[in-house]
Predicted model as a PDB file, atoms N, CA, C, CB and O in Angstrom, pLDDT in the B-factor column:
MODEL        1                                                                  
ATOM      1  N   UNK A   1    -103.033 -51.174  52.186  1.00 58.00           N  
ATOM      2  CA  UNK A   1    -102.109 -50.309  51.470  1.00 58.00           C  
ATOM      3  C   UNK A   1    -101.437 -51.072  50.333  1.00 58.00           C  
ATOM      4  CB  UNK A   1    -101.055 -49.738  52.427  1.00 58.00           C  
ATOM      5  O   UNK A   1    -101.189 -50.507  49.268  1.00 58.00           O  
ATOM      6  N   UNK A   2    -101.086 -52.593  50.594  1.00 62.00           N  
ATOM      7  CA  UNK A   2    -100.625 -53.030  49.379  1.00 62.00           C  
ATOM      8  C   UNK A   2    -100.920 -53.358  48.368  1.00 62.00           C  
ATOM      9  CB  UNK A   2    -100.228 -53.583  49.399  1.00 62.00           C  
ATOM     10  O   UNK A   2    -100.115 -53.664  47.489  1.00 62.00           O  
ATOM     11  N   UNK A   3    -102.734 -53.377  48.200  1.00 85.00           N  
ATOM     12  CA  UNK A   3    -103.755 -53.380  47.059  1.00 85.00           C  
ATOM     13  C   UNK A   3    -103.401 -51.889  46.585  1.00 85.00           C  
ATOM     14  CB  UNK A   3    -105.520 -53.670  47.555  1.00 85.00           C  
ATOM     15  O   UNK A   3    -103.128 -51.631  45.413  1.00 85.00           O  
ATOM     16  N   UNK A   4    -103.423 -51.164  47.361  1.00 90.00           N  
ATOM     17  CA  UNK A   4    -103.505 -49.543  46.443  1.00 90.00           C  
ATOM     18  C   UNK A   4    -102.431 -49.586  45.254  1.00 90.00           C  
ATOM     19  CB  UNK A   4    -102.986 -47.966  47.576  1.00 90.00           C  
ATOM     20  O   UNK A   4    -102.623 -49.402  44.052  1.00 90.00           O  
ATOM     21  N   UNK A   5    -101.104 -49.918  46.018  1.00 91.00           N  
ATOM     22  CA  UNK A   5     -99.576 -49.871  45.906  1.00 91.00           C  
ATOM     23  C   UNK A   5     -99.380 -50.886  44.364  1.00 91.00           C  
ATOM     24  CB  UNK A   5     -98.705 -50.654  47.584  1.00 91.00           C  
ATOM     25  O   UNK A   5     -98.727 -50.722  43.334  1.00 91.00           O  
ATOM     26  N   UNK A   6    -100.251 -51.890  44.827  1.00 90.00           N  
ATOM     27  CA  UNK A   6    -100.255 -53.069  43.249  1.00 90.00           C  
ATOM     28  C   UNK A   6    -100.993 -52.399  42.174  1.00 90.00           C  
ATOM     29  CB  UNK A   6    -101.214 -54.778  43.444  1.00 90.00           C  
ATOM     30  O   UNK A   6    -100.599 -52.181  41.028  1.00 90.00           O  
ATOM     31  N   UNK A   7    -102.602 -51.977  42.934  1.00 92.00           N  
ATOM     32  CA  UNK A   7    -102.737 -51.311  41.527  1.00 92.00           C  
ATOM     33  C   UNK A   7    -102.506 -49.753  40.343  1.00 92.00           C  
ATOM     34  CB  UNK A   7    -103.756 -51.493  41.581  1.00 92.00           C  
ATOM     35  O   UNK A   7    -102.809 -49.423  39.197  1.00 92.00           O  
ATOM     36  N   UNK A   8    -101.719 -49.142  41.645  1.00 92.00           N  
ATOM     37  CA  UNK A   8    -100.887 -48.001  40.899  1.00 92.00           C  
ATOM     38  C   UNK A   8     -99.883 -48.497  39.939  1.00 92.00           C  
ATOM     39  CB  UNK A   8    -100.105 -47.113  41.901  1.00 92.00           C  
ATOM     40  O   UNK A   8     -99.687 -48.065  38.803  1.00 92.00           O  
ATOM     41  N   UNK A   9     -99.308 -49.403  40.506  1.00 92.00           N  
ATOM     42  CA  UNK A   9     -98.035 -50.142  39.801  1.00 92.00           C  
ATOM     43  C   UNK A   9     -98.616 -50.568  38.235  1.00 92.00           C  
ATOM     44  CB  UNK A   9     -97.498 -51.732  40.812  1.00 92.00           C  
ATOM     45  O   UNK A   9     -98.052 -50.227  37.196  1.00 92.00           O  
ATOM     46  N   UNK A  10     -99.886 -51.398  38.310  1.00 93.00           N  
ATOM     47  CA  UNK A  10    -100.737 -51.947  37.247  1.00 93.00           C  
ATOM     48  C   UNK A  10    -100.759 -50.733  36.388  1.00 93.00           C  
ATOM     49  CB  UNK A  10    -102.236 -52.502  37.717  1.00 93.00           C  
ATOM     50  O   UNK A  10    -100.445 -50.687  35.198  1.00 93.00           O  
ATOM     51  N   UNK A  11    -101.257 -49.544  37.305  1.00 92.00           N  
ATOM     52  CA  UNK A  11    -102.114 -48.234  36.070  1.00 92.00           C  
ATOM     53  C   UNK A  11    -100.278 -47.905  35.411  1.00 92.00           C  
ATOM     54  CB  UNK A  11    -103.327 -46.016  37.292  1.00 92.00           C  
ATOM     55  O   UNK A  11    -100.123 -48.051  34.199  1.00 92.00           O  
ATOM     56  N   UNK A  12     -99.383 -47.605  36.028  1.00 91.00           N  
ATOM     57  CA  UNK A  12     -98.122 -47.168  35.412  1.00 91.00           C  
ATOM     58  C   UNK A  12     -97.720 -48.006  34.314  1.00 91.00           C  
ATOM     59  CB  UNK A  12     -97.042 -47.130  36.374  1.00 91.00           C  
ATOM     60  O   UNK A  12     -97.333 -47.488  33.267  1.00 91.00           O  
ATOM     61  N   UNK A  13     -97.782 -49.343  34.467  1.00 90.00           N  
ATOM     62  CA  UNK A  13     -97.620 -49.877  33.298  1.00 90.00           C  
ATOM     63  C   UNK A  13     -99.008 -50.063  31.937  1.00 90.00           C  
ATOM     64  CB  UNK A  13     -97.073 -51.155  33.819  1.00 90.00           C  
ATOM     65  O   UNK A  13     -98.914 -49.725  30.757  1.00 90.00           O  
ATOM     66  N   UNK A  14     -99.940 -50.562  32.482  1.00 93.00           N  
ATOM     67  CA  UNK A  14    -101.105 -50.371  31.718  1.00 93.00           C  
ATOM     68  C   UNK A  14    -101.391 -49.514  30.975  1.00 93.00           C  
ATOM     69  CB  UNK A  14    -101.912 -50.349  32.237  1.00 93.00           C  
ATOM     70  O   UNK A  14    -101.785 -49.805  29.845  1.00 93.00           O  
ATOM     71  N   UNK A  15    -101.246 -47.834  31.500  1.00 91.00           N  
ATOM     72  CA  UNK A  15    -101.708 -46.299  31.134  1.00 91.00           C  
ATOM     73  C   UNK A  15    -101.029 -45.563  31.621  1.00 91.00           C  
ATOM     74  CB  UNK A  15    -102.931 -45.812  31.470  1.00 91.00           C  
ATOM     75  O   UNK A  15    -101.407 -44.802  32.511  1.00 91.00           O  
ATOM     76  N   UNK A  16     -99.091 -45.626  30.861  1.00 87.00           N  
ATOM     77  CA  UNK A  16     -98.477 -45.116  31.512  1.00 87.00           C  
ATOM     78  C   UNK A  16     -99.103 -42.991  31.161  1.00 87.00           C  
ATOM     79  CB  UNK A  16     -96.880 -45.864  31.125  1.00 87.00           C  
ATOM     80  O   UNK A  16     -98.972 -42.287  32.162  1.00 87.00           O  
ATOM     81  N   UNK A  17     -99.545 -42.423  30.158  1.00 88.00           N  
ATOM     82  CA  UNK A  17     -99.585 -41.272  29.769  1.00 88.00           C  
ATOM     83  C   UNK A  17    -100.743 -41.033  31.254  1.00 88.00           C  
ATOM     84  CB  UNK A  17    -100.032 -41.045  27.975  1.00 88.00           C  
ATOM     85  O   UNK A  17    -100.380 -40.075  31.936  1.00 88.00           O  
ATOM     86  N   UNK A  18    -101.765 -41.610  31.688  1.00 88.00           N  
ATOM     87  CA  UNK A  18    -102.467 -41.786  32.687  1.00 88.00           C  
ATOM     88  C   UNK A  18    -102.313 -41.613  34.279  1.00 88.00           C  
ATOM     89  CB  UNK A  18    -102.686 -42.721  32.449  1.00 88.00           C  
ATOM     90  O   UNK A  18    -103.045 -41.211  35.183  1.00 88.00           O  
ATOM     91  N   UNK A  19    -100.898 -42.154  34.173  1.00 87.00           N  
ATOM     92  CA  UNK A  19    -100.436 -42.669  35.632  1.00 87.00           C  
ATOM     93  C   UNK A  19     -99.702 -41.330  36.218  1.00 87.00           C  
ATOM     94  CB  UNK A  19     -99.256 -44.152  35.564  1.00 87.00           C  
ATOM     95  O   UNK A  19     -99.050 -40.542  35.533  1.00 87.00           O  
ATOM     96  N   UNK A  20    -100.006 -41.203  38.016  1.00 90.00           N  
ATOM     97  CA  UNK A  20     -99.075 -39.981  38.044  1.00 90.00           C  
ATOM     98  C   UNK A  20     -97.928 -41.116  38.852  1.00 90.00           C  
ATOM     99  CB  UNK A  20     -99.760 -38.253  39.056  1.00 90.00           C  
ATOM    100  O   UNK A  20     -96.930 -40.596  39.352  1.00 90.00           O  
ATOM    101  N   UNK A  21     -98.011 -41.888  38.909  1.00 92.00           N  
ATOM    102  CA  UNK A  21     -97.060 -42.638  39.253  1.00 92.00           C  
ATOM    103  C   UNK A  21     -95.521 -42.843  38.632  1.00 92.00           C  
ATOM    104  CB  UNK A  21     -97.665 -43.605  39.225  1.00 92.00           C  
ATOM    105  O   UNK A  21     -94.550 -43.290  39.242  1.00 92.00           O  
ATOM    106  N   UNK A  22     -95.576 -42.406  37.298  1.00 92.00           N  
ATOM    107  CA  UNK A  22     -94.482 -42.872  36.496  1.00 92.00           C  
ATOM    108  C   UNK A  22     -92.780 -42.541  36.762  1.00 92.00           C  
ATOM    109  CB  UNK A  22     -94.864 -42.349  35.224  1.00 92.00           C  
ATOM    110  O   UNK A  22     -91.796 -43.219  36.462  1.00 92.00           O  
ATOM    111  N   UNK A  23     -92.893 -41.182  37.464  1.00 93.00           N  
ATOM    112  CA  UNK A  23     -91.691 -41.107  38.372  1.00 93.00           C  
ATOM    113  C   UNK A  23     -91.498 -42.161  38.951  1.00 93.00           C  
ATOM    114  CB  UNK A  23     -91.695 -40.192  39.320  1.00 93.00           C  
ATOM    115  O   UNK A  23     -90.673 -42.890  38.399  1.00 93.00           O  
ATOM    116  N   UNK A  24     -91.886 -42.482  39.744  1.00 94.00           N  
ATOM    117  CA  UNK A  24     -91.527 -43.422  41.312  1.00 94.00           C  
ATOM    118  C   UNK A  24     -91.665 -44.734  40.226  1.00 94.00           C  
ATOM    119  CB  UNK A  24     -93.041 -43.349  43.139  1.00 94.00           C  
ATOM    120  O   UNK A  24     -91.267 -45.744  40.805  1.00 94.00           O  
ATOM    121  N   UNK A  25     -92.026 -44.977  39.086  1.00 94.00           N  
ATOM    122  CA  UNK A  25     -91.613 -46.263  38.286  1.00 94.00           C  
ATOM    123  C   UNK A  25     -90.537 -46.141  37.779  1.00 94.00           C  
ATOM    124  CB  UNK A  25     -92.397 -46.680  37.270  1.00 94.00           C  
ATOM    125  O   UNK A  25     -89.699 -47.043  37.795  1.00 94.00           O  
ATOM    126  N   UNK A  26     -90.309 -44.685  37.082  1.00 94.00           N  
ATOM    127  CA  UNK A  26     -88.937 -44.636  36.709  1.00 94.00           C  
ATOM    128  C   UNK A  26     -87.773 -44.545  37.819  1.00 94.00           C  
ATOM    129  CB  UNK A  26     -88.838 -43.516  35.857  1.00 94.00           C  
ATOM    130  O   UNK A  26     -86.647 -44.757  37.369  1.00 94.00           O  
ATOM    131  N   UNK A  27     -87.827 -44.374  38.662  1.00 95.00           N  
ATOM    132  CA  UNK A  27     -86.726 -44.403  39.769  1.00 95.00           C  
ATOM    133  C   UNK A  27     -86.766 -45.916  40.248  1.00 95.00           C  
ATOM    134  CB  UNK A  27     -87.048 -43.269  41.110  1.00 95.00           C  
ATOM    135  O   UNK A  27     -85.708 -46.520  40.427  1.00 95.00           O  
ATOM    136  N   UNK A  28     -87.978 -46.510  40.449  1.00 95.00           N  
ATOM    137  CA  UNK A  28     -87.629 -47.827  41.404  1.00 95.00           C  
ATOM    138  C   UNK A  28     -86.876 -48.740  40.234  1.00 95.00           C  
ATOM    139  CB  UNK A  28     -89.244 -48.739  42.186  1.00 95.00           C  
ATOM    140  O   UNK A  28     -86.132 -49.593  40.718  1.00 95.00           O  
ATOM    141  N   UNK A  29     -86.935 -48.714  38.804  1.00 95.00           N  
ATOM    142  CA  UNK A  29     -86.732 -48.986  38.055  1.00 95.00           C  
ATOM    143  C   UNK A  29     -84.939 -48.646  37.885  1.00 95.00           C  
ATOM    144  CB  UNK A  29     -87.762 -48.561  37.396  1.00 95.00           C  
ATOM    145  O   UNK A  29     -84.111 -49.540  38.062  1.00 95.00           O  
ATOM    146  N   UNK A  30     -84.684 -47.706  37.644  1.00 96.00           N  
ATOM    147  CA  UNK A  30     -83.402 -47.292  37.289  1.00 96.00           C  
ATOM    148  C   UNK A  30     -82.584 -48.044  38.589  1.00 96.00           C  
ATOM    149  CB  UNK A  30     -83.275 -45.511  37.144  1.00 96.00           C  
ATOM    150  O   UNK A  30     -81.684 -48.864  38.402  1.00 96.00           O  
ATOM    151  N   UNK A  31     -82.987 -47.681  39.735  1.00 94.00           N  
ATOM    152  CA  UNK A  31     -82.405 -48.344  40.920  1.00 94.00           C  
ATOM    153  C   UNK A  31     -82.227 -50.192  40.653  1.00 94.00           C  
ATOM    154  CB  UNK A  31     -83.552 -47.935  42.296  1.00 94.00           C  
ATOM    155  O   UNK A  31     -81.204 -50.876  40.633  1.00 94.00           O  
ATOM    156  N   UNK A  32     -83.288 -50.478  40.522  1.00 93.00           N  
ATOM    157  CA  UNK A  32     -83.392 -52.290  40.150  1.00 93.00           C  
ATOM    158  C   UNK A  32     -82.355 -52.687  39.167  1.00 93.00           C  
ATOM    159  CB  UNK A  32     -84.963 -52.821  39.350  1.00 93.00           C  
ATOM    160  O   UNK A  32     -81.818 -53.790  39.271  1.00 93.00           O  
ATOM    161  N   UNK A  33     -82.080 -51.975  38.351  1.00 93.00           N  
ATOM    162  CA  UNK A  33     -81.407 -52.212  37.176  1.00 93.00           C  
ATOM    163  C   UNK A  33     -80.086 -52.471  37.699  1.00 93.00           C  
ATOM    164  CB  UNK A  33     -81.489 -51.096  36.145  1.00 93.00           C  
ATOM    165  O   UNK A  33     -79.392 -53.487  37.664  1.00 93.00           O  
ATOM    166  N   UNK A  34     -79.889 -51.303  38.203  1.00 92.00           N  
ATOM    167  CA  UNK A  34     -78.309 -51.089  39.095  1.00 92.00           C  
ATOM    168  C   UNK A  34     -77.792 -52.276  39.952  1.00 92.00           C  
ATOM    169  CB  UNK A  34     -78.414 -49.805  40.295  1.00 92.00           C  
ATOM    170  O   UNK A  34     -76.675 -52.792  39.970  1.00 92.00           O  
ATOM    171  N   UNK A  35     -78.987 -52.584  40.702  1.00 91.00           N  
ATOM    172  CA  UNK A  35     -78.922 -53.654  41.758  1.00 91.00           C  
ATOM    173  C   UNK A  35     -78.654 -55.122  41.036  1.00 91.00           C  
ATOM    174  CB  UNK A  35     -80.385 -53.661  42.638  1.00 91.00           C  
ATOM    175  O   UNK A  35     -77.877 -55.943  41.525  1.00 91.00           O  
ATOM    176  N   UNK A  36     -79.420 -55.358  39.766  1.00 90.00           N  
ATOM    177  CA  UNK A  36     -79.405 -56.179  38.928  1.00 90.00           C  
ATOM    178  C   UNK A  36     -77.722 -56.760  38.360  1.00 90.00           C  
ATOM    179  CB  UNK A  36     -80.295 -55.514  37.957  1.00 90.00           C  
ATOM    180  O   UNK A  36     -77.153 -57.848  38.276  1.00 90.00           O  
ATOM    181  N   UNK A  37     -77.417 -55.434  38.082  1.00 91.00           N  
ATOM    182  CA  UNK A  37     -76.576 -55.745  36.795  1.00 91.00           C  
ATOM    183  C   UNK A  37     -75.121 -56.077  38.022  1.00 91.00           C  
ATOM    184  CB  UNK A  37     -76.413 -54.049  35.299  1.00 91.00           C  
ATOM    185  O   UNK A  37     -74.365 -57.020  37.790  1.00 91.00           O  
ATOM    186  N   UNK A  38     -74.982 -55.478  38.852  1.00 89.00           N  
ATOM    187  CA  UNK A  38     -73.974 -55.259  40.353  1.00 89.00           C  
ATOM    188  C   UNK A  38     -73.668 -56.991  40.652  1.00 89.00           C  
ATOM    189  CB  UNK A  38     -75.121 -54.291  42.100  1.00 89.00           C  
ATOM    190  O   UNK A  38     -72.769 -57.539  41.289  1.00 89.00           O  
ATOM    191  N   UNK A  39     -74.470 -57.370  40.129  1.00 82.00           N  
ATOM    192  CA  UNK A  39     -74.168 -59.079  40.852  1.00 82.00           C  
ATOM    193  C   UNK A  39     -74.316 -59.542  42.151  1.00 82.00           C  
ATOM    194  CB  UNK A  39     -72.819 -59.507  40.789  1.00 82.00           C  
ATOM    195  O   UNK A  39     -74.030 -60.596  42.720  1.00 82.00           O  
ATOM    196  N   UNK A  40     -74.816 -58.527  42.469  1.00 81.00           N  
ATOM    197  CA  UNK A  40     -74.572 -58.691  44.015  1.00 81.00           C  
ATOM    198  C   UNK A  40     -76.787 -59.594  44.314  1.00 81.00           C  
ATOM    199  CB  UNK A  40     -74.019 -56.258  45.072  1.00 81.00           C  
ATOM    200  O   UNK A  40     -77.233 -60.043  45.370  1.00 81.00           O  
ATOM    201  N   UNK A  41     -77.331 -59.524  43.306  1.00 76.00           N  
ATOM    202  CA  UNK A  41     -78.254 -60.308  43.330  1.00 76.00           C  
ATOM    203  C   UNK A  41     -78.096 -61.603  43.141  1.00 76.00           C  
ATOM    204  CB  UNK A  41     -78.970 -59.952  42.676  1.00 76.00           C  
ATOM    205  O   UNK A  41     -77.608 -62.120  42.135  1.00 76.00           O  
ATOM    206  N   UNK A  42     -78.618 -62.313  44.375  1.00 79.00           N  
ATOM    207  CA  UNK A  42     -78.582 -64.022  44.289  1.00 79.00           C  
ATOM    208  C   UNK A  42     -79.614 -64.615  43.899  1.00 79.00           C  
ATOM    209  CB  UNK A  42     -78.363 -64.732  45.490  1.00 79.00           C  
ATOM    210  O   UNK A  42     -79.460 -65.829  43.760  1.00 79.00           O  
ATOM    211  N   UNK A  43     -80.741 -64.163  43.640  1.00 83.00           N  
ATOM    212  CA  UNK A  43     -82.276 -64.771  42.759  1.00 83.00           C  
ATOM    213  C   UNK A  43     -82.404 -63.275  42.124  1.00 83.00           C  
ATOM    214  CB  UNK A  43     -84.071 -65.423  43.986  1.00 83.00           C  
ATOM    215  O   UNK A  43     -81.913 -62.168  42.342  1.00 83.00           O  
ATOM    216  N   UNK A  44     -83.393 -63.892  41.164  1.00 83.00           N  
ATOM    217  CA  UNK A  44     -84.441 -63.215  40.321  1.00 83.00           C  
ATOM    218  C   UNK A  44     -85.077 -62.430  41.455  1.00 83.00           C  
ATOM    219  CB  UNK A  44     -85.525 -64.258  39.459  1.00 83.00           C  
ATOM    220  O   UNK A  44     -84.738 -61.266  41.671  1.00 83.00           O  
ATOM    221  N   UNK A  45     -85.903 -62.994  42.107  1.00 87.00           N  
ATOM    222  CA  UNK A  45     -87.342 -62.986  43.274  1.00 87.00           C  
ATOM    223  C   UNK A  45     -86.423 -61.632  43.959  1.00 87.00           C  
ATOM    224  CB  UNK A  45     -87.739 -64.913  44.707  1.00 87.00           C  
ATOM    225  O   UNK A  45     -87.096 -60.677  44.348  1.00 87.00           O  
ATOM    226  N   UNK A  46     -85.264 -61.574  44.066  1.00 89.00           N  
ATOM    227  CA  UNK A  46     -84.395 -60.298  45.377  1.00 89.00           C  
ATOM    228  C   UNK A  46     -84.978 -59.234  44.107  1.00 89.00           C  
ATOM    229  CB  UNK A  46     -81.828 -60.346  45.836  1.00 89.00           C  
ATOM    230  O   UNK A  46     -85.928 -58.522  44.435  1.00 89.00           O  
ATOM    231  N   UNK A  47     -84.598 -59.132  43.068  1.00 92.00           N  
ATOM    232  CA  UNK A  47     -84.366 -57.915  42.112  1.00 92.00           C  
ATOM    233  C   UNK A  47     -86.105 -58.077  41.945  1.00 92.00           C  
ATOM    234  CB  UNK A  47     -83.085 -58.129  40.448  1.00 92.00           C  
ATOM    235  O   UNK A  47     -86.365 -56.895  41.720  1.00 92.00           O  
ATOM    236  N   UNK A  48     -86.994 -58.549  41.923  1.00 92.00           N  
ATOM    237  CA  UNK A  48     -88.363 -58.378  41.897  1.00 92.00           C  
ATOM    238  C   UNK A  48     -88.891 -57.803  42.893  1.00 92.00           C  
ATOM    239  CB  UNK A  48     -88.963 -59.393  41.750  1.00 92.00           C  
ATOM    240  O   UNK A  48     -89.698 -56.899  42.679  1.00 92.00           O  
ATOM    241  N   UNK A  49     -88.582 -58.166  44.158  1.00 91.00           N  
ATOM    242  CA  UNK A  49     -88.851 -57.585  45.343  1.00 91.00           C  
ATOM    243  C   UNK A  49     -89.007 -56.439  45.745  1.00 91.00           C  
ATOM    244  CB  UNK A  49     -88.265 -57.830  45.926  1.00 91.00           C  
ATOM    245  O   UNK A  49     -89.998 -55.852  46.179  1.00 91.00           O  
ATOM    246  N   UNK A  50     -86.966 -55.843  45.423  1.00 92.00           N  
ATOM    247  CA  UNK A  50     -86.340 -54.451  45.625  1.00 92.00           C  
ATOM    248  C   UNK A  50     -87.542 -54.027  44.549  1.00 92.00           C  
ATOM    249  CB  UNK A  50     -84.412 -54.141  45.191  1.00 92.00           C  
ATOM    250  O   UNK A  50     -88.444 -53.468  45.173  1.00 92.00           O  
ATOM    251  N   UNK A  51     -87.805 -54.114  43.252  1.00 94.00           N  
ATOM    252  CA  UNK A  51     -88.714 -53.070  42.876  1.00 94.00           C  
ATOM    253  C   UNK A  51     -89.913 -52.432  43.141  1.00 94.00           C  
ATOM    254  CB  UNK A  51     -88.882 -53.225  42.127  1.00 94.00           C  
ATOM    255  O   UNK A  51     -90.304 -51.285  42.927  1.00 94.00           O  
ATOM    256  N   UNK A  52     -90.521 -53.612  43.756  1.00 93.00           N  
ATOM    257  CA  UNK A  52     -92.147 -53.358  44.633  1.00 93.00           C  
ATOM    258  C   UNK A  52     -91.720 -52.660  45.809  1.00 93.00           C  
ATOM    259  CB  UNK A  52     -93.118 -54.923  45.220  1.00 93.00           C  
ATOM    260  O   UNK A  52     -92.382 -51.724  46.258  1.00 93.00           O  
ATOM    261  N   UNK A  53     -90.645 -53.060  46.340  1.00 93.00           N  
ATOM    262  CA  UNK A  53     -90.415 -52.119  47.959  1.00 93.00           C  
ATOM    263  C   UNK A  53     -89.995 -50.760  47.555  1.00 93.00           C  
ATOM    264  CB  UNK A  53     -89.007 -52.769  49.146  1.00 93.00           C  
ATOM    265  O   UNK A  53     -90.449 -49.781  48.148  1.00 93.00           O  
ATOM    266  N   UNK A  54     -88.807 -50.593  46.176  1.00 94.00           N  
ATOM    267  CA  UNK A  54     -88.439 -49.027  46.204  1.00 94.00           C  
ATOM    268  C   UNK A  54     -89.725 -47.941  45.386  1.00 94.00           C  
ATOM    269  CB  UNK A  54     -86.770 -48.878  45.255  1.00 94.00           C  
ATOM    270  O   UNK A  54     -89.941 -46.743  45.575  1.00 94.00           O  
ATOM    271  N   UNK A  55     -90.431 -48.945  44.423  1.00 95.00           N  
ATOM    272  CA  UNK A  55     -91.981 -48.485  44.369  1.00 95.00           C  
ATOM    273  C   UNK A  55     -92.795 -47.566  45.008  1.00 95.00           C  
ATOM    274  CB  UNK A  55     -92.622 -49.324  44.606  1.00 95.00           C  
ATOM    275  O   UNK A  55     -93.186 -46.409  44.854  1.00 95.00           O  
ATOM    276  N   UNK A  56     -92.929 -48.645  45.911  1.00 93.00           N  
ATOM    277  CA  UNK A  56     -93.843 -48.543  47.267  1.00 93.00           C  
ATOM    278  C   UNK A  56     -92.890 -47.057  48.024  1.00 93.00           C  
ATOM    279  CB  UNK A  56     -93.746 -50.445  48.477  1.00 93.00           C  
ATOM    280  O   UNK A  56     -93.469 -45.970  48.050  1.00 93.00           O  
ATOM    281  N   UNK A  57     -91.829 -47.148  48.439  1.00 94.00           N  
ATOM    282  CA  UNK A  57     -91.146 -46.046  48.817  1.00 94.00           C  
ATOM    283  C   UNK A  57     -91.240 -45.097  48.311  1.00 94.00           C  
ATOM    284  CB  UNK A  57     -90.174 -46.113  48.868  1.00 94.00           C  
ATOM    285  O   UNK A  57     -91.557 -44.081  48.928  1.00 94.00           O  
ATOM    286  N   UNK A  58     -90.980 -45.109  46.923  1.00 94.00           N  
ATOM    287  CA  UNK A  58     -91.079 -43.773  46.004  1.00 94.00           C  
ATOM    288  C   UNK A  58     -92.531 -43.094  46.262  1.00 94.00           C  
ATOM    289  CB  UNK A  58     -90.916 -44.174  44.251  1.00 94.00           C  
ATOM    290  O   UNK A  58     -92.649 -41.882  46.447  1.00 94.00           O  
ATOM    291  N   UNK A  59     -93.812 -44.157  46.256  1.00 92.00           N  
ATOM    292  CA  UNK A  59     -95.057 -43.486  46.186  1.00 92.00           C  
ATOM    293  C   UNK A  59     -95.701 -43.012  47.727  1.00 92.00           C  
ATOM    294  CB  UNK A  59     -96.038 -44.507  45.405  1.00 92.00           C  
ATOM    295  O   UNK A  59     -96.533 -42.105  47.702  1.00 92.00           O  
ATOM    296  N   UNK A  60     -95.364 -43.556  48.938  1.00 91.00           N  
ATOM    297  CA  UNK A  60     -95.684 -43.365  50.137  1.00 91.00           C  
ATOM    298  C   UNK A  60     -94.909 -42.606  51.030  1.00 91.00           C  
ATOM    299  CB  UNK A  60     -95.854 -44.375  50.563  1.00 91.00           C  
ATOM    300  O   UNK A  60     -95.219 -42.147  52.129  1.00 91.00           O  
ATOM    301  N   UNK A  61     -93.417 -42.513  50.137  1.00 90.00           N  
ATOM    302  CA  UNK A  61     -92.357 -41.727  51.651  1.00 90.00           C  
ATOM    303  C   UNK A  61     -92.307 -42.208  52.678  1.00 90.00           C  
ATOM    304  CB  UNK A  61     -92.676 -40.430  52.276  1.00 90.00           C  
ATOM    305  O   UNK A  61     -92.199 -41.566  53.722  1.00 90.00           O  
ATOM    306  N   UNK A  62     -92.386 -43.628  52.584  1.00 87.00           N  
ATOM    307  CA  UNK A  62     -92.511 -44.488  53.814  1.00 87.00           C  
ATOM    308  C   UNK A  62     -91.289 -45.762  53.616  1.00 87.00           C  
ATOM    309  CB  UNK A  62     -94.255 -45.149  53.915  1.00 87.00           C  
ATOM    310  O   UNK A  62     -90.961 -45.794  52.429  1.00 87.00           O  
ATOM    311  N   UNK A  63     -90.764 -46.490  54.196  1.00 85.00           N  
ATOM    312  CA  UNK A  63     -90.026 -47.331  54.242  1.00 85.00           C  
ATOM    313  C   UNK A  63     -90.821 -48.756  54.547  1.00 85.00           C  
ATOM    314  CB  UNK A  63     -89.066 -46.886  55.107  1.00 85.00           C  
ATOM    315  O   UNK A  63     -91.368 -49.128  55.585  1.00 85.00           O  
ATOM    316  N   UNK A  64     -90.697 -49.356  53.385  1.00 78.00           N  
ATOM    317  CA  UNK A  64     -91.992 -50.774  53.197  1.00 78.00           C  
ATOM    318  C   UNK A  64     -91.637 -52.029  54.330  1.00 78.00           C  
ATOM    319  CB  UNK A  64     -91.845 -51.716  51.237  1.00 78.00           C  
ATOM    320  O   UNK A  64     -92.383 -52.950  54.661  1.00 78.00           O  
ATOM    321  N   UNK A  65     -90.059 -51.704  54.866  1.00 77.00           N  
ATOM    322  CA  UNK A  65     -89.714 -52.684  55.479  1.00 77.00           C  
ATOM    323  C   UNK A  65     -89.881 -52.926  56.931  1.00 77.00           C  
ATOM    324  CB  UNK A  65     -88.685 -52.758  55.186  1.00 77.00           C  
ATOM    325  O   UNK A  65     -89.248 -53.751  57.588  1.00 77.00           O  
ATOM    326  N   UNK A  66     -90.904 -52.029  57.412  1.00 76.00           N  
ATOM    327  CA  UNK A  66     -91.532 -51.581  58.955  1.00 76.00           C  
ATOM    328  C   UNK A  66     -92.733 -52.236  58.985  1.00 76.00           C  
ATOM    329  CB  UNK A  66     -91.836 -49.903  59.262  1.00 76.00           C  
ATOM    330  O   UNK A  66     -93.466 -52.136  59.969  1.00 76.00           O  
TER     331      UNK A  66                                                      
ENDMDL                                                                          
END                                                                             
C-alpha cells in the first residue's frame, strides 16, 4: 500500500491537471502548513512525515498509524 500511496503522491505533483488525488494534496498540505508554522514542530522530518501520513489518510480513509 505504501508504493501505491508514494506514487499517487508523485502523479499529484508531477501531473497535477492528471491526478485525482489533488484534494487529499491540498488538504494534507494546508494541514502541514498549520502544523509547521504553530511551532509546535521540533524537526523538519515531524512536518515531512505528518504530510505523507495525512496524505495517505486523505486517500485511504484509513488511519496510517495502525
Amino acid at each position: 500500500m505504501s508504493d501505491e500511496i508514494g506514487d499517487k503522491l508523485v502523479k499529484a505533483l508531477k501531473m497535477p491537471e492528471e491526478s485525482d488525488s489533488q484534494e487529499s494534496f491540498a488538504r494534507a498540505m494546508e494541514l502541514s502548513k498549520a502544523y509547521a508554522s504553530s511551532g509546535s514542530a521540533t524537526h523538519f522530518s515531524a512536518v515531512a512525515r505528518l504530510f505523507y501520513d495525512l496524505f495517505e489518510m486523505f486517500e485511504t480513509g484509513k488511519d496510517p498509524r495502525k
